[in-house]
N, C-alpha and C positions, 0 to 999 in steps of 0.2 A: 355858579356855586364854586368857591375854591376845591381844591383838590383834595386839601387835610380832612375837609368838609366830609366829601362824598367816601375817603376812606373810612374816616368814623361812620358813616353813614350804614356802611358795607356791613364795618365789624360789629355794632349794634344789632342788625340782622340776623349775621350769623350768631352770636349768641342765642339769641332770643328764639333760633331755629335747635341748635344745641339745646335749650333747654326744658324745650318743647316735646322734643325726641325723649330724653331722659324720662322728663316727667312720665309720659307714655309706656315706656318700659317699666316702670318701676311704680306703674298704677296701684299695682296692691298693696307693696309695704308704705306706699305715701298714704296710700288712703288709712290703712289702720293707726296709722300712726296720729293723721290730722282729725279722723272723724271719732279716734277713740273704739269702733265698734269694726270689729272683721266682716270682709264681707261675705265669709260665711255661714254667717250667724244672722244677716239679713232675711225676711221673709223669703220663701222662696224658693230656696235651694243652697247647694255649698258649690263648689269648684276643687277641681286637682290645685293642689299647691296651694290653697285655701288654710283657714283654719276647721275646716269640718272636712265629713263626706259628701261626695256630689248624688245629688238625690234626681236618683232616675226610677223610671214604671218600665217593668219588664214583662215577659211573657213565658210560657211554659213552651217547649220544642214539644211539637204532637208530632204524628207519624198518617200518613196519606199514600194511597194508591196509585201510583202514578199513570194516569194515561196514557195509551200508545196506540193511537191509530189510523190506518191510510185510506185515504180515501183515494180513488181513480176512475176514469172515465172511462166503462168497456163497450163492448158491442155485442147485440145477443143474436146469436142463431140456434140451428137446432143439428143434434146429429146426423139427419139426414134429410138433405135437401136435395130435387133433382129436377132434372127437365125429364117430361114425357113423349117421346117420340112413334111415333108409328115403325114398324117395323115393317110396312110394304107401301106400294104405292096404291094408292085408292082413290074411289068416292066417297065424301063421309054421308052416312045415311042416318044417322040418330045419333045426336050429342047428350047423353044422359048426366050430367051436372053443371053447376053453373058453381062459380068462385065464391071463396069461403064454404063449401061444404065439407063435411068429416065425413070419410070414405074409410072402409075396410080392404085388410087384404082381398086382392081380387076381384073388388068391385067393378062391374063393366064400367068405362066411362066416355066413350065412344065405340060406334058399331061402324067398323065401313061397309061397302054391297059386296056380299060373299055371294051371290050368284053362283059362279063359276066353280069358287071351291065346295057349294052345296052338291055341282052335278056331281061335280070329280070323286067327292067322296059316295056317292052313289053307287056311280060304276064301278069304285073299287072295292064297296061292300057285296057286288054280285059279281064281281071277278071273284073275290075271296070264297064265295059262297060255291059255286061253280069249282074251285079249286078242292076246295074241302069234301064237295060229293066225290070230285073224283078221286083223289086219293082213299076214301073211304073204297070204293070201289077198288081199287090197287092192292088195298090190303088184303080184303077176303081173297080176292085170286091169289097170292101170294101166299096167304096161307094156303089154299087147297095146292099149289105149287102150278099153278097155273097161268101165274105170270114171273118176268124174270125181274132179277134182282135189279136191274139196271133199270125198268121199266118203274119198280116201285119208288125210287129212289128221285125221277124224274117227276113222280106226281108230288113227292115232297117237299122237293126244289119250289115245286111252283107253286104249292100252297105256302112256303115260306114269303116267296118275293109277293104272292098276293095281298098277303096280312100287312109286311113292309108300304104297299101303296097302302092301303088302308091308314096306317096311320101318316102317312107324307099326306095324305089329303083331308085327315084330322086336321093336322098342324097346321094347314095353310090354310084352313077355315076357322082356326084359334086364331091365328095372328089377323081375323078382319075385325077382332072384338080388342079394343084396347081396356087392361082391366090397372088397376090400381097395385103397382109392387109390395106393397107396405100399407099400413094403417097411418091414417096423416090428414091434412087440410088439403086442398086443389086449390090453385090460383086464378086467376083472369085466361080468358081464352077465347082470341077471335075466330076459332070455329065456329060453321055454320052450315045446315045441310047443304050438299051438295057441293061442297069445297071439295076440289082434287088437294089431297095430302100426298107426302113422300116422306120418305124415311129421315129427312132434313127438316122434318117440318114440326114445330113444339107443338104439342099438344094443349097442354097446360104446365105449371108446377105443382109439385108435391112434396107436403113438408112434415116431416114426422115433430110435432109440436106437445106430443107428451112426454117431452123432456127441454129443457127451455137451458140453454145454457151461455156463458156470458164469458169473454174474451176481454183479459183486461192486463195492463202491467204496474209492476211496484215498483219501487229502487231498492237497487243490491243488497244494503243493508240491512233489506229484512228476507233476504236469500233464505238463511238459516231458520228462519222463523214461520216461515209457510208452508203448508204440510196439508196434507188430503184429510179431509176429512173436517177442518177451521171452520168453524161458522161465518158468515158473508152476510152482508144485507144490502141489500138496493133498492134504487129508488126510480122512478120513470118519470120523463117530464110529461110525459099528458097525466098523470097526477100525483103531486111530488110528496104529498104528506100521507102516501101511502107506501107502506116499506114490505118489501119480497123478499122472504128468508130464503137463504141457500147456506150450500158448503162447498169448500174447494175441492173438485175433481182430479187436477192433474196439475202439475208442477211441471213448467220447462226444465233441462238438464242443463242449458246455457244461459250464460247471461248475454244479454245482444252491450257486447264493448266500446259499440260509438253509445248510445244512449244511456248505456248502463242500468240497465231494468230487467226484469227477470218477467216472462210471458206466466200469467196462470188462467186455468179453466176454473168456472164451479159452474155448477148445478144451483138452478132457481125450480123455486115453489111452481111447477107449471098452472096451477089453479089462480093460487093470486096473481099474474103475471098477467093469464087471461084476462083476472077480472078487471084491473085496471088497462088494457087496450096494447099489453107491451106484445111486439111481433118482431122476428126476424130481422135482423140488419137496424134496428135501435139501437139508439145511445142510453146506456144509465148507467147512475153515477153507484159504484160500488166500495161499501165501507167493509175493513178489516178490523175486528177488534183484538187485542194481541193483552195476553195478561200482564198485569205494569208489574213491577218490583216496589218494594216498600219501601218512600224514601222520608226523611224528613221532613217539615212544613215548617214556615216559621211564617209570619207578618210581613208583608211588603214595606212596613214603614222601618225595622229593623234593618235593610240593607243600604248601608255605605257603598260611595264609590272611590277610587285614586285609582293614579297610572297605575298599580301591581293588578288591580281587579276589584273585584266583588270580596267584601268582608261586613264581620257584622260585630255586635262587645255583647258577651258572654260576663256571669256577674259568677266567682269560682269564691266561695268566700270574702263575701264582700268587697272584692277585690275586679276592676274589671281586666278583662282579659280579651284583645284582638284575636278576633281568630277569620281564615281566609275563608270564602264558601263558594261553590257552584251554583249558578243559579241552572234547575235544571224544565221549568215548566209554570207557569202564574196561571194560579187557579182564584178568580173573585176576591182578590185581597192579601192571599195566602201564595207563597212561592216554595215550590217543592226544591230542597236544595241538596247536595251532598256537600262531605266537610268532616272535623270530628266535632259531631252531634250525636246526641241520643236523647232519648223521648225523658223530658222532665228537664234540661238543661235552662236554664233561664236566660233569657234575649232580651237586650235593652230597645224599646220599642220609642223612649221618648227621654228625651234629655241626652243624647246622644255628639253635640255637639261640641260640650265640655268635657267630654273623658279622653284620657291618657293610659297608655300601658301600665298596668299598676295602681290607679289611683283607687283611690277609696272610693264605694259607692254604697250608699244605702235607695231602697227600694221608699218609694215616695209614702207611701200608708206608715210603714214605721218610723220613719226620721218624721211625720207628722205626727205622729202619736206621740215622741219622745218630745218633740218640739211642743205640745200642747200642755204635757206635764212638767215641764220646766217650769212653763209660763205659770201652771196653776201654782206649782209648788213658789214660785217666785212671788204671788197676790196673795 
């Protein structure tokens, strides 16, 4: 192809590109012009820059509670848990419970062979006994002045250090009987008669289980917000869709700065707790409920995106209006926002696409209602 050719060739192109672009830009006054009829005056709806209002369906700003709550993963024990040890070396001669029973203060719960300390306190109740006549005897002479001061004072002595063995050989006929410190559970125990124990030797455990309480951490941010006394609820995995009311007991005073969490105690329901199988050293998952603030609601389909953020078009005298929003929480449809809203504010939920800062808007039931009385008025 000649060269003149392919320049014409070129410049035909670019026209035709030129005036392709044009046309495009200036879609709306070509078309009013060519079709005679605006487009928006078409079924439909109107557009900014249009000859009408751009017809949008909006919504009323309602007002919603916002939820705030933590959930965490704690561990439960009880206030007092121990090892029970012998306090001497022995034979055990009667094991009086066996694991999982509920024991009272002082309940025996092992007996070792007190033999020994049975005689001993024997002989120290007829030492004692022997001590006591004689000083009885000491006295009368003493009043009729018949014995000396020093003599009486010697039977005294020794009725004292007799009562002293008396109970030194109490005590060490107490300590063959191991009894329960505390009201509580008893644990597993390879005791068996005839086992030699020693003062190193567990007896069993002992757990004061009527009080159930549950070790767990939040994040700092709600430092401020947790306080003795909060209501608590949890749940246990050997049965999950049963929930154990509590409250918070105690408050840590530090925040742990590598993790950033604040330690808290509460107090559970020791009965429901029982009744579902929860025990010492479990995991259960515990909820905080913390009262929300009242924020705005609006429609999920009302929220706009662009680089600056989250916004939404507000209808201020039929007139729309951008305004920037928070999104602060999405409930089933509905998104809790901050902004400047307030309850009755109207939200463009549909037709959103077409609007500009300022443009005219009518809500879609009215521009159809006027648009229907034109029509009539026009037949």
């Amino acid at each position: 192809m000649p060269l003149w050719k392919q320049i014409l060739l070129c410049l035909v192109v670019v026209i035709l590109a030129a005036g392709g672009w044009y046309a495009f830009q200036h879609r709306d006054s070509l078309g009013d012009g060519a079709g005679g009829r605006s487009a928006s005056a078409a079924p439909g709806g109107g557009r900014p820059g249009g000859g009408g209002p751009t017809l949008v369906v909006t919504e009323a700003v309602t007002s919603e509670v916002e939820s705030d709550q933590v959930r965490s993963v704690g561990t439960v024990k009880v206030p007092r848990s121990i090892n029970i040890y012998p306090q001497v070396s022995a034979v055990v001669n009667e094991v009086l419970f066996k694991a999982g029973d509920k024991v009272t203060k002082d309940q025996p719960l092992v007996r070792l062979d007190d033999a020994d300390q049975r005689v001993a306190l024997d002989l120290a109740n007829i030492a004692l006994k022997d001590a006591q006549a004689a000083l009885d005897r000491a006295q009368k002479l003493s009043a009729s002045r018949n014995l000396a001061l020093s003599a009486l004072e010697d039977a005294q002595s020794v009725e004292r250090k007799a009562q002293i063995a008396v109970l030194g050989a109490q005590i060490a006929l107490d300590r063959r009987t191991i009894t329960a410190p505390f009201e509580g559970v008893v644990g597993l125990s390879d005791l068996a008669v005839g086992d030699f124990v020693t003062s190193s030797t567990v007896v069993t455990t002992l757990d004061d289980v009527s009080t159930l309480l549950v070790s767990f951490l939040v994040p700092e941010r709600y430092a401020g917000r947790v306080v003795e006394g909060l209501a608590v609820t949890a749940t246990a995995a050997s049965k999950p869709d049963a929930t154990i009311s509590g409250k918070v007991t105690s408050v840590d005073t530090r925040i742990d700065p590598t993790a950033r969490t604040l330690k808290v105690e509460a107090s559970l329901d020791a009965e429901a707790a029982n009744a579902v199988g929860v025990k010492p050293g479990m995991s259960v998952v515990v909820s905080l409920g913390f009262a929300g603030e009242k924020r705005m609601a609006i429609s999920a389909l009302s929220i706009q995106w662009d680089r600056a953020g989250s916004y939404i078009w507000t209808v201020v005298d039929d007139v729309a209006k951008r305004l920037p929003i928070t999104v602060l929480e999405r409930q089933s449809g509905r998104v809790l926002v901050s902004g400047e809203l307030k309850e009755g504010d109207k939200v463009v939920v549909e037709g959103l696409q077409r609007l500009r800062e300022g443009s005219k808007v009518a809500e879609f039931a009215t521009a159809a209602t006027g648009a229907n009385a034109s029509t009539g008025k026009g037949s």
